[in-house]
N, C-alpha and C positions, 0 to 999 in steps of 0.2 A: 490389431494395431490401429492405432488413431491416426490418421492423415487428415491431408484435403480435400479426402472423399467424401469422410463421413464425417469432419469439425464440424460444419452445419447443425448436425444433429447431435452433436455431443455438445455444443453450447447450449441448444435449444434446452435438451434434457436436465443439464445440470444449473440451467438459470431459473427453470420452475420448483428444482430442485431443494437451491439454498433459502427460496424466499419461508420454507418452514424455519429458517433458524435465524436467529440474533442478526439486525444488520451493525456491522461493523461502521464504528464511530465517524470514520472518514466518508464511506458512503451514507450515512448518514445526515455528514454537516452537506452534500453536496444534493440530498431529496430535499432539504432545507433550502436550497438556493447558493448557487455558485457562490464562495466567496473564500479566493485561493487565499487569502491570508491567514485563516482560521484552517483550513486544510495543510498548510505548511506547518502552521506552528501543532497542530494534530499529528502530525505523522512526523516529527521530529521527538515527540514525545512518544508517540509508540512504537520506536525503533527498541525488540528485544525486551516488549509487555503486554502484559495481556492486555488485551480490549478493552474489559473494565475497569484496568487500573486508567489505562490513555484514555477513557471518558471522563474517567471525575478528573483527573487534572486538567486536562480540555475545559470540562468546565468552569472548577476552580480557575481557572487562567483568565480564562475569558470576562472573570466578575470582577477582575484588577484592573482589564483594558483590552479592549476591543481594536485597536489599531496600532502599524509600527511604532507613532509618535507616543500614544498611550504606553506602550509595554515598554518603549525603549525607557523610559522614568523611572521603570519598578527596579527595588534593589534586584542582585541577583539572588540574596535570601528569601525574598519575599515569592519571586519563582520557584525556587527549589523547595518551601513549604507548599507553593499550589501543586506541582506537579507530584511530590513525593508521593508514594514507590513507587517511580518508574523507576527504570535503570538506569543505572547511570545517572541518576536525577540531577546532581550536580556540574556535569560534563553539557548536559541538554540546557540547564539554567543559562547556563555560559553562552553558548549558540543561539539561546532563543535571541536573549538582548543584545547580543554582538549583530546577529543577523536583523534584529530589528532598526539598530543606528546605521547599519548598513543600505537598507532598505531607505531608512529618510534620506541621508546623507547623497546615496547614490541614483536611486530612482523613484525621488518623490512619492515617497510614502507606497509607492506599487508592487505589489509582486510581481517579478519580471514571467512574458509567456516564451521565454525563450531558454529553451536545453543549456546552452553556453551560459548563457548569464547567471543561470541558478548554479551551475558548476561550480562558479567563482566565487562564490560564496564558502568559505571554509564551515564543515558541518555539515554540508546538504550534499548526500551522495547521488548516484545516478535513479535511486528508485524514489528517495522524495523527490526530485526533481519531474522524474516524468507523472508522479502523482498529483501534483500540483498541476503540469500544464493540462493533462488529461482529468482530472475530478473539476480544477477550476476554470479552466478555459475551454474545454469539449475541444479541444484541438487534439487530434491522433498521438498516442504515445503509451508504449507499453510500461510498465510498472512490474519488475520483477522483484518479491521478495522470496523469502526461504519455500514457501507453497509453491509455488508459482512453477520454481526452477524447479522442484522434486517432483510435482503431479505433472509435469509437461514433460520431464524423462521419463518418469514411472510410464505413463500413455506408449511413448513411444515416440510421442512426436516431435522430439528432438531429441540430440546427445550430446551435453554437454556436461562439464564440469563444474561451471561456478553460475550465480546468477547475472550477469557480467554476459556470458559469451550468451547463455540463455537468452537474453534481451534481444540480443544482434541476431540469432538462428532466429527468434520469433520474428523481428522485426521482416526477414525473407521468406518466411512461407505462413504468418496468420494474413486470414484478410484483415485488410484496414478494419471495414466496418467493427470487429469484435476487439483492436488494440483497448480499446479504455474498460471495456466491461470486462476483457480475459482476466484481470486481477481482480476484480469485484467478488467473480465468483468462486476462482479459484480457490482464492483465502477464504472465503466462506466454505467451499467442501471444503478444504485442506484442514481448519480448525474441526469438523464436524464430521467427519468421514472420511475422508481418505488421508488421514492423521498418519504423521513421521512411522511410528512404530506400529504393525498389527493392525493395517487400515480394515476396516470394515466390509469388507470386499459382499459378502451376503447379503446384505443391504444395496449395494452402491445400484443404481439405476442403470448404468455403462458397463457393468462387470462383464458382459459378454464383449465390449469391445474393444476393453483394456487389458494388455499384454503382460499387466502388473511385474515390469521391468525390475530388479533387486529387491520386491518386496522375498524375504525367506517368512513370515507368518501373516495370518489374514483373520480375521473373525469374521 
């Protein structure tokens, strides 16, 4: 079972672990240098796509306009061809530049570093939001997606149901220090190892300390 005995060492482990694989686009734009705008509109487009599609749109995006006042000018055609195939690509078109006139309009061209504020943004759920304060502002905040809440039940080290309550169990028993990297790496094994179906348990480096909670097969 994974506690707060041995979290230490299963961060340690599993943070030498992922640097073998692909880093993902968001921790990527944030080894480039803080800059929560490009981190928001990144993780709004990879909500429900793979990696590689939310980097060429990322990047396509980014060769149209670099800031709220820049993106908020582009049609919403002209997004929905940068971003295309994410999901939903047309619903995310809408959010990016709604959320970008909202950004000029409301807080001068800034991304807000506060929980509430990005809330109220329609579009932006509780995990881009704490992505953004915690990738771009290094302010504490966990970031639960679909990994996240499956390998932190699967462990043991919580029990919940949704990634929702997941947030709030982690937010009372991770240490602070590991809130902003717990997603970094999670979603890095989770895409690479310790995967939805039939994780790779023979491999994984933790396998002796994880209780592999509702996995029924393993390779």
């Amino acid at each position: 079972m994974i506690n707060n005995n041995n979290i230490d060492e299963v961060v340690k482990i599993l943070g030498n672990k992922v640097k073998e694989y692909k880093t993902p686009i968001v921790t990527k734009i944030t080894n480039e240098g803080k800059n929560p705008f490009k981190i928001l509109i990144s993780t709004i487009i990879s909500l429900r796509t793979k990696d590689d599609v939310t980097e060429a749109g990322t990047n396509r995006i980014f060769e149209l306009a670099t800031t709220p006042k820049e993106m908020a000018k582009i049609s919403i055609k002209a997004v929905e061809k940068a971003i295309y195939p994410a999901g939903f690509y047309k619903t995310k078109a809408k959010t990016i530049i709604d959320t970008c006139n909202i950004l000029v309009k409301q807080h001068n061209s800034i991304v807000p570093d506060d929980l509430d504020e990005l809330l109220k943004i329609k579009g932006i759920g509780r995990k881009t939001a704490n992505l953004v304060i915690g990738q771009g502002y290094d302010k504490p905040a966990i970031c639960v997606d679909t990994h996240v809440h499956r390998i932190s039940n699967r462990f043991g080290y919580v029990k919940t149901k949704n990634p929702h309550d997941t947030e709030f169990a982690l937010r009372d028993i991770l240490p602070l220090k590991y809130w902003i990297i717990y997603n970094d790496i999670l979603v890095a094994y989770g895409q690479n190892l310790c995967v939805p179906i039939s994780p790779k348990c023979s491999i994984c480096p933790i396998e002796k300390l994880c209780p592999k909670i509702d996995v029924k097969k393993s390779r």
